[in-house]
N, C-alpha and C positions, 0 to 999 in steps of 0.2 A: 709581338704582333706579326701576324704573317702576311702575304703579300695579298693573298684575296681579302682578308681584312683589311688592310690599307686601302685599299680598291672599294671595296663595298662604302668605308669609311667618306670617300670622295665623292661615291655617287649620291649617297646619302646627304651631305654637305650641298653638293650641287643642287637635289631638289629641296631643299632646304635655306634659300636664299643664300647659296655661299657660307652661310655659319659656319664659325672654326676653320674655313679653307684652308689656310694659310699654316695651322696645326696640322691639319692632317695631311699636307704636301709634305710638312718637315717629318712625321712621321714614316711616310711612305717614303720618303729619302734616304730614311735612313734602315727600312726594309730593305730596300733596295739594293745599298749597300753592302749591308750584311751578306745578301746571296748573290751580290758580284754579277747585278743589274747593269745594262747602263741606258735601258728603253723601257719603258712600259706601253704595254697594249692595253686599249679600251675600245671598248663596244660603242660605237657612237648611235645606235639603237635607244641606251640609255641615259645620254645627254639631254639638258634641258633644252640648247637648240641644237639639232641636230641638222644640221645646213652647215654648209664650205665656213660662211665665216665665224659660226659659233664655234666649229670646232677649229681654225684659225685664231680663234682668240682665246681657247683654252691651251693652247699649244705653246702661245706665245707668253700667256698666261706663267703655265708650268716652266716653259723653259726659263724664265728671268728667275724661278727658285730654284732652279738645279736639277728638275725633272725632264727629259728626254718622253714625250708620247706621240706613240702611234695608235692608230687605230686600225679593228679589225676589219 
C-alpha cells in the first residue's frame, strides 16, 4: 500500500463513522515505516470537523497509535 493510499484509506474511514480506524492507522504506520516517515500531512479541508479541536483530537487520536500528524 502506498502512502496516498493509506491517506485516502483514513479520510475514507473518517467520513465513514470511524470504521476500521484503528486498521488503517496500523496500516498507515507501517507505510510510513517503510519510507522512513516519521510525520504525516493532512488536509484538514477534508476532516469531518475541521475546527482547532477536531483536529486536536485527531492528533492526539493518532499520536496514542504511533502516528505523528500535521496538517497542511
Amino acid at each position: 500500500m502506498t502512502l496516498d493510499q493509506s491517506i485516502e484509506a483514513i479520510y475514507n474511514s473518517l467520513f465513514n463513522d470511524n470504521k476500521n480506524i484503528d486498521e488503517h492507522i496500523k496500516n498507515l504506520r507501517k507505510t510510513m515505516k517503510s519510507e522512513g516517515l516519521k510525520k504525516v500531512k493532512l488536509d484538514p479541508s477534508r476532516l469531518v470537523q475541521n475546527n482547532r479541536e477536531g483536529r486536536k483530537r485527531l492528533q492526539s487520536y493518532f499520536k496514542k497509535r504511533g502516528v505523528l500528524v500535521e496538517f497542511n
